[in-house]
C-alpha positions as CSV (number, residue, x, y, z in Angstrom):
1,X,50.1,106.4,80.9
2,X,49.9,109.0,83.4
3,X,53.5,109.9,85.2
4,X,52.0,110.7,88.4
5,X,52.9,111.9,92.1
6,X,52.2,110.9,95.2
7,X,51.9,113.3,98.1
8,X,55.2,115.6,98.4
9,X,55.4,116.0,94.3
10,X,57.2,112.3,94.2
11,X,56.9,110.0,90.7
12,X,54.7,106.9,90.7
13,X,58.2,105.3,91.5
14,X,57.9,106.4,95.2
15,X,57.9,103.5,97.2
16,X,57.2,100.9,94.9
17,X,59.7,97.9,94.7
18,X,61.9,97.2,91.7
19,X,60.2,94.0,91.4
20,X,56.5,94.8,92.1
21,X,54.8,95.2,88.6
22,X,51.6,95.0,89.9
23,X,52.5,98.0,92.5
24,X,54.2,99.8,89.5
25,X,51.4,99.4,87.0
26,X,48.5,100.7,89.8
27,X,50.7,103.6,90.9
28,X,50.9,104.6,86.9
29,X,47.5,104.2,86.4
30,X,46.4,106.2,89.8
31,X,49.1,108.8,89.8
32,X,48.7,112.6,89.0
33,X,50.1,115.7,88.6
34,X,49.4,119.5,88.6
35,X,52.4,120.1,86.4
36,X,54.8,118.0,84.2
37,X,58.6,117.3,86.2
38,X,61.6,115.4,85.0
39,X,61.0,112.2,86.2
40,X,63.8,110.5,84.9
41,X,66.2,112.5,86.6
42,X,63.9,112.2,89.6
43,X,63.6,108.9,89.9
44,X,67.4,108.6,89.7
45,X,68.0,111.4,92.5
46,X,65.7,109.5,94.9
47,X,67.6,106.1,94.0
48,X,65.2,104.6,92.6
49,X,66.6,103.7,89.5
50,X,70.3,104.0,88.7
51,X,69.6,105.4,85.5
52,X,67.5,107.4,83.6
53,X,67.8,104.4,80.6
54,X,66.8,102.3,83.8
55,X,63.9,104.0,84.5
56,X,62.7,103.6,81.1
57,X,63.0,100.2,81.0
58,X,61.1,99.8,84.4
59,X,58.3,102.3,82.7
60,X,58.0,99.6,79.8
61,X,57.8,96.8,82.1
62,X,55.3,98.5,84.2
63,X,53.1,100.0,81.0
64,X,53.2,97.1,79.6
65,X,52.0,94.8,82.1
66,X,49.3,97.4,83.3
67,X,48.0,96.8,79.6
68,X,47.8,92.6,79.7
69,X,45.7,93.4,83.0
70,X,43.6,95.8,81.6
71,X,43.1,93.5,78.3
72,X,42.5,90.4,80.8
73,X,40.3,92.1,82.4
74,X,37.7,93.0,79.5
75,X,37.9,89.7,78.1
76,X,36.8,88.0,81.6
77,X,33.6,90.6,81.4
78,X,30.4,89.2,81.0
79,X,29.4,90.8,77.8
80,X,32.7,89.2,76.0
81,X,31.8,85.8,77.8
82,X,28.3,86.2,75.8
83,X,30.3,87.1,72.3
84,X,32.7,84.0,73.0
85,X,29.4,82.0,73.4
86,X,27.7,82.2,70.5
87,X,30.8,82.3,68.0
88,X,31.2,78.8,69.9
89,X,27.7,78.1,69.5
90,X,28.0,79.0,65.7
91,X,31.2,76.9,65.1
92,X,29.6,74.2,67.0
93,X,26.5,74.0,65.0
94,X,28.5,74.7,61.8
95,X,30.8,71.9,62.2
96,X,28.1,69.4,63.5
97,X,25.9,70.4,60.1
98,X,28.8,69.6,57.9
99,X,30.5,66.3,59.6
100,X,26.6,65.3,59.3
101,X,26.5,65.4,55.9
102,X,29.9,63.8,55.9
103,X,28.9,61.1,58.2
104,X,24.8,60.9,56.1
105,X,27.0,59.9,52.8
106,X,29.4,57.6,54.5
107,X,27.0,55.7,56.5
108,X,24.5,55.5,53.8
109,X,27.3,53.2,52.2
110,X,27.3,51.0,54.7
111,X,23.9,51.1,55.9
112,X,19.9,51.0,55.1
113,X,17.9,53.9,55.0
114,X,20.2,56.3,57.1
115,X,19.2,59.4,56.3
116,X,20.7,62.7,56.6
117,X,21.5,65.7,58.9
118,X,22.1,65.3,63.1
119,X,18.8,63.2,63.7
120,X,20.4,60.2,61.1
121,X,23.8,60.9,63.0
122,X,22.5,60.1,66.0
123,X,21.0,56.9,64.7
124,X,23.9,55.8,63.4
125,X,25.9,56.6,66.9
126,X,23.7,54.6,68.4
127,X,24.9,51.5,66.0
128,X,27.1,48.6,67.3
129,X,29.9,48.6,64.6
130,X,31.0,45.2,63.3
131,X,33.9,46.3,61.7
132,X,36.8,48.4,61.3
133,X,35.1,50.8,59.1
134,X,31.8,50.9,60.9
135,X,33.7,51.4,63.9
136,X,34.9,54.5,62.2
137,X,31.6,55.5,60.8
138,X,29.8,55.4,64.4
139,X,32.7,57.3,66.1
140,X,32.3,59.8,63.7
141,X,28.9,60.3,64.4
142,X,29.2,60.2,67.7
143,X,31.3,63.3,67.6
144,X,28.6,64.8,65.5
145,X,26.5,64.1,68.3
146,X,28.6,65.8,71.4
147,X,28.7,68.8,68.8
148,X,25.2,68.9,68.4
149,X,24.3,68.8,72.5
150,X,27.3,71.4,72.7
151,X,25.4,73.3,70.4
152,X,22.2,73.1,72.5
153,X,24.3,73.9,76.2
154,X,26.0,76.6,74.6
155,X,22.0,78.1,74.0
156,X,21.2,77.0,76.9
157,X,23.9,79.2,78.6
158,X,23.2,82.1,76.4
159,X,19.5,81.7,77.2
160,X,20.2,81.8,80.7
161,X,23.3,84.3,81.4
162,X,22.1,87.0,78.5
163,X,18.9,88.5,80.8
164,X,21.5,89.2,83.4
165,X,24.0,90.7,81.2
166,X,21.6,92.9,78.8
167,X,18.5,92.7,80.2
168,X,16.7,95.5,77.5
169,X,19.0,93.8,74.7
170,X,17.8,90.0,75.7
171,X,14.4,91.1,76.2
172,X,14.1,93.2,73.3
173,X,15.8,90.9,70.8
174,X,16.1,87.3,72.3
175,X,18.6,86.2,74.0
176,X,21.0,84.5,71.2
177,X,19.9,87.9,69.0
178,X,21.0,90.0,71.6
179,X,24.2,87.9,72.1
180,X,25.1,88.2,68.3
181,X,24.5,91.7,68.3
182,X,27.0,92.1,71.4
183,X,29.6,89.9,69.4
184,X,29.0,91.4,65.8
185,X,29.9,94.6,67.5
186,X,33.0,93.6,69.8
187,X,31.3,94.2,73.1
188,X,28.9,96.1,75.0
189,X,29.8,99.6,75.1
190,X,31.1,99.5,71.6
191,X,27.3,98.4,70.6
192,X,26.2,100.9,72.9
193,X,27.9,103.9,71.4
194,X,26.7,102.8,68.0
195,X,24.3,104.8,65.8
196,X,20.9,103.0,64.9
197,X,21.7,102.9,61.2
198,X,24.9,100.8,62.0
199,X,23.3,98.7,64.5
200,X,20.4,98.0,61.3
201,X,23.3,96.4,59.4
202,X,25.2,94.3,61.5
203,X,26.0,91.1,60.3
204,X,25.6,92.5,56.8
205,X,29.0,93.8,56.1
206,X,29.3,92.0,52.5
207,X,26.3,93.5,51.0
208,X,27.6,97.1,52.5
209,X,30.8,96.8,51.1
210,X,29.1,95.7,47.5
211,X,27.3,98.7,48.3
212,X,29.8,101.1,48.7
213,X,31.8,99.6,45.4
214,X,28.7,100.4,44.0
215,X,28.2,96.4,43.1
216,X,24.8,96.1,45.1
217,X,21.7,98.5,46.7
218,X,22.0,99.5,49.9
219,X,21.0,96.5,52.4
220,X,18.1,97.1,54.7
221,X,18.8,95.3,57.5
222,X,21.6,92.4,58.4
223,X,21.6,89.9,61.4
224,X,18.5,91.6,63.2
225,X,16.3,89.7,59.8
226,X,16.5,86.9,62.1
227,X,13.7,88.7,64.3
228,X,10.1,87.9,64.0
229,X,9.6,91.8,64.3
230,X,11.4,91.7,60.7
231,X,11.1,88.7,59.0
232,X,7.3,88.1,59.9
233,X,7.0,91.8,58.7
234,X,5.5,92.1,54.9
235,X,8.3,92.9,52.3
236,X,7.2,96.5,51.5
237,X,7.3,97.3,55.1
238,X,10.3,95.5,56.2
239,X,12.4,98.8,55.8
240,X,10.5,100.5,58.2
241,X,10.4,97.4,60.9
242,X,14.2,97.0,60.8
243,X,14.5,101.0,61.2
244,X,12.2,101.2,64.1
245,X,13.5,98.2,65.7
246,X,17.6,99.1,65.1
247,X,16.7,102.3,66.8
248,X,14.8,100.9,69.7
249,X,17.7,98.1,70.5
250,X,20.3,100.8,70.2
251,X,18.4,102.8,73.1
252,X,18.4,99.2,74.8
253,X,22.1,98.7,74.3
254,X,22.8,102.3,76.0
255,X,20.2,101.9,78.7
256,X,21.9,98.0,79.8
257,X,25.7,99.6,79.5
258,X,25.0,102.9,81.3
259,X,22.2,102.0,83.5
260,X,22.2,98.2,83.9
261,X,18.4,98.2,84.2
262,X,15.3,97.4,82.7
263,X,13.7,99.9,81.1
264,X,9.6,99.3,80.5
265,X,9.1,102.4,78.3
266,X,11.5,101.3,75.3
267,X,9.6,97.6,75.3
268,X,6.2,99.2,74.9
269,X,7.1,101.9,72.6
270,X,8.4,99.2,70.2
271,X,5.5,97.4,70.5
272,X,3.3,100.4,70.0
273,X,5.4,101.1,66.6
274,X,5.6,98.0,65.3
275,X,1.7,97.3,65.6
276,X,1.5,100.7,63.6
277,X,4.0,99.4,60.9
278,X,2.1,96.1,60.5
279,X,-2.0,98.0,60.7
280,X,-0.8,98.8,57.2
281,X,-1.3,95.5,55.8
282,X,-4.4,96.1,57.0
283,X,-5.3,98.9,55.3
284,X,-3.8,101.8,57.4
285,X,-1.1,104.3,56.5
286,X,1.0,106.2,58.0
287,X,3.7,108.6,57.0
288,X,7.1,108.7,57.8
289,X,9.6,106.0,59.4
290,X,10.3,107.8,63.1
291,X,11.1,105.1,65.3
């Protein structure tokens, strides 16, 4: 909070209606001062509060409410929309994969040759139940279903809104990698102000913690596995891959929460590095991991 003056050396009080939180809350937050004043007793002298316990409780009020805004306010920016759309995306395709197998071993008691997974779910939602039971069985699946096509316009979404929101990130990493790397990390400028080592392990907090019991080896690389530029990397050089590449999507996360813009240098130097890293399976060396 900063107790601030308007013009004249008056308290963020000055002028602002008993009743106007949203007048209150902007005045504290817009206010200054050269040098600290009993505003308390201020306040009270200009008869704006009738007491100094009075002007405490309107500070509280006012503090307080200037802090829901400023919390309502993050969670309506677009990079917490992207985090809040793949964790749906996740639960969605979680819960569709297991009422699946739910609806696979029910249905198969009733039925010929169902199957299993979403494909046999939707096969069996598209039954005409004869029964009670089978009544149950196809609803069942048929929720399965709206899950699964949630699933897919949740992706769709992500696919779509996550160029515009971290364009280096998106481009960089995918779209749904770039999104999970905004909501493994809480946001956008939290990711951005990560080092590269930390940004290597997201999504592999279990293994660190092993780790740092002393239960497990260090992991190499968590969530960011999913990537071709990883996975599709040989095993002796994935350490190297998932360095380079963590380093290069930290400078991608910094570049689309500072500058907002696409930056063409950071794409081709990974490419450049990670065609190095693989031209040793080939038979090339090279020493060092600089990313």
């Amino acid at each position: 909070m900063n107790d601030g003056t308007a013009p004249g050396s008056r308290g963020w009080f000055a002028d602002v209606e008993r009743e106007d939180r949203d007048g209150a809350a902007a005045s504290i937050a817009d206010g200054e001062a050269d040098t600290p004043r009993d505003w308390p007793m201020l306040a009270v002298d200009e008869g704006a509060v009738a007491s100094t316990e009075a002007y405490y409780e309107w500070l509280h009020e006012a503090t307080v409410h200037a802090t829901k805004g400023a919390v309502n306010a993050r969670e309506r920016a677009d990079d917490q929309q992207l985090k809040h759309a793949v964790r749906a995306m996740d639960d969605a395709a979680r819960t569709a994969n297991e009422l699946a197998e739910r609806v696979g071993e029910w249905a198969g008691a009733l039925f010929d040759d169902v199957g299993s997974g979403i494909d046999a779910a939707r096969a069996v939602a598209a039954r005409d139940p004869s029964d009670p039971t089978e009544e149950r069985v196809v609803a069942l699946a048929s929720q399965v279903v709206a899950l699964a096509d949630e699933r897919d316009e949740l992706r769709a979404y992500l696919e779509s809104h996550a160029p515009t929101v971290v364009p280096n990130l998106a481009e960089m990493a995918g779209p749904v990698l770039a999104s999970r790397l905004v909501a493994l990390a809480g946001g956008l400028e939290p990711l951005a102000k990560m080092p590269a080592g930390t940004v290597q392990v997201l999504g592999a907090e279990d293994a660190l913690f092993a780790h740092l019991r002393g239960h497990a080896p260090s992991p190499k690389h968590g969530v960011i596995f999913t990537h071709e530029f990883v996975r599709g990397t040989r095993r002796e050089d994935r350490g190297s891959a998932a360095r380079a590449f963590a380093a290069k999507l930290a400078l991608a996360a910094r570049a689309d929460h500072y500058a907002g813009e696409r930056r063409e240098r950071l794409h081709a130097d990974l490419a450049a590095r990670m065609e190095r890293i693989r031209s040793r399976a080939e038979g090339g060396s090279e020493g060092g991991d600089e990313a």
